[in-house]
TINU-110147 format. One line per 10 residues: number of its first residue (from 1); for each residue z negated, x, y negated of C-alpha. Coordinates in steps of 0.5 Angstrom, whole numbers. Example, Ala and Ser with C-alpha at 12.3 -4.5 7.8 and 13.67 -1.06 7.14 Angstrom:
1	-16,25,9; -14,27,2
***
This chain:
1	0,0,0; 2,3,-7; -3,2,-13; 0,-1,-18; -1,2,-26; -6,-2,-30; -2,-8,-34; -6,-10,-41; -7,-17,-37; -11,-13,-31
11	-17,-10,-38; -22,-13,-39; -21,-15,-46; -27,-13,-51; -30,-18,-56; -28,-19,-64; -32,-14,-66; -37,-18,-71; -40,-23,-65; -40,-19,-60
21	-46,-14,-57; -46,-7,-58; -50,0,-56; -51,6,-59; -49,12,-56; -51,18,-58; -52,26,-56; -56,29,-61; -58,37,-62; -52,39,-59
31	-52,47,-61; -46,51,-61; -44,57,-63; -37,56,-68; -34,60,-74; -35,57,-80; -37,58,-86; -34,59,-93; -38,66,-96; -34,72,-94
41	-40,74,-90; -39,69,-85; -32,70,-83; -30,73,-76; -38,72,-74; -41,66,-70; -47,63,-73; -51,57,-68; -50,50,-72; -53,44,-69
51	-49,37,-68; -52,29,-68; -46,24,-68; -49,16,-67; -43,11,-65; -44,5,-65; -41,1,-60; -37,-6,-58; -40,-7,-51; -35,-9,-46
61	-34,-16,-43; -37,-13,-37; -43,-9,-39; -46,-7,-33; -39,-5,-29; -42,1,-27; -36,5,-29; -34,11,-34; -28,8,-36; -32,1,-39
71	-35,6,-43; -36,11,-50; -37,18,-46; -42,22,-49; -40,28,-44; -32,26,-46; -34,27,-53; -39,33,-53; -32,37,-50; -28,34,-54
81	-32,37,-60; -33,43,-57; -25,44,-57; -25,42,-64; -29,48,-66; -25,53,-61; -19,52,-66; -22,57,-70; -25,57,-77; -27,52,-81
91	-30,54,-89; -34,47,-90; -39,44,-84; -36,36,-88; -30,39,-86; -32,39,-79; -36,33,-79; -29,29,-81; -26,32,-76; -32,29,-71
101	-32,23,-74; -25,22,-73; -24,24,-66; -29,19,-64; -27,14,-68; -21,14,-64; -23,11,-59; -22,4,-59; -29,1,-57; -32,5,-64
111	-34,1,-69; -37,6,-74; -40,13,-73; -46,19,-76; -44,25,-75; -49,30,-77; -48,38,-78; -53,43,-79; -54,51,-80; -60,52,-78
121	-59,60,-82; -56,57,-88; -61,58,-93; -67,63,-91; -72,59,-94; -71,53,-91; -71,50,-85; -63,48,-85; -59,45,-89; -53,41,-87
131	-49,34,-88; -49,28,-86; -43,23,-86; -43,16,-85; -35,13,-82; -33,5,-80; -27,3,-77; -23,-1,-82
***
């Protein structure tokens, strides 16, 4: 018996995004190592940043699927931010954080995301400094 390829008619639907139930799917302290910055002395070097991203979600018809295929994969998403930092250099941490929040808006489930990136070694009297931005799907 051949499988056939998925119709439209075969997914299940997600509900209108106002009305229906949502989730919120986060990873949050991802720490990688990229190259970033916009100061000459953080050129050609790593330093540790860390990412939060918050999406809020539209659940599936079917919540409880138990499939990876009905869901916002936070597994999927943290390889797919660290792609992004291995395309090479990038000046701003907003930068960086619209990239994020693109890729993960994308994704048709999403309906709006926090996308928080911090360096913990910006400042050497503070703790951290960073941005944090907000996006929703229009």
């Amino acid at each position: 018996m051949s499988k056939r390829q998925k119709t439209p008619m075969d997914i299940t639907p997600l509900p209108r995004s106002e009305t229906a139930p949502r989730r919120r799917v986060f990873v949050h302290d991802l720490v990688l190592d990229a190259y970033i910055g916009a100061y000459e002395s953080e050129q050609g070097v790593t330093q540790p940043i860390k990412i939060d991203f918050e999406a809020d979600v539209v659940e599936p018809a079917n919540p409880v699927s138990d499939s990876l295929d009905d869901i916002l994969c936070y597994d999927s998403m943290t390889q797919a931010i660290k792609a992004i930092i291995a395309e090479g250099h990038i000046k701003l941490v907003e930068t960086l954080a619209e990239r994020i929040a693109d890729l993960i808006l994308s994704e048709p489930m999403v309906i709006s995301v926090m996308v928080r990136i911090v360096k913990p070694n910006a400042i050497p009297e503070a703790e951290a400094a960073g941005v944090e931005i907000i996006r929703t799907k229009r």
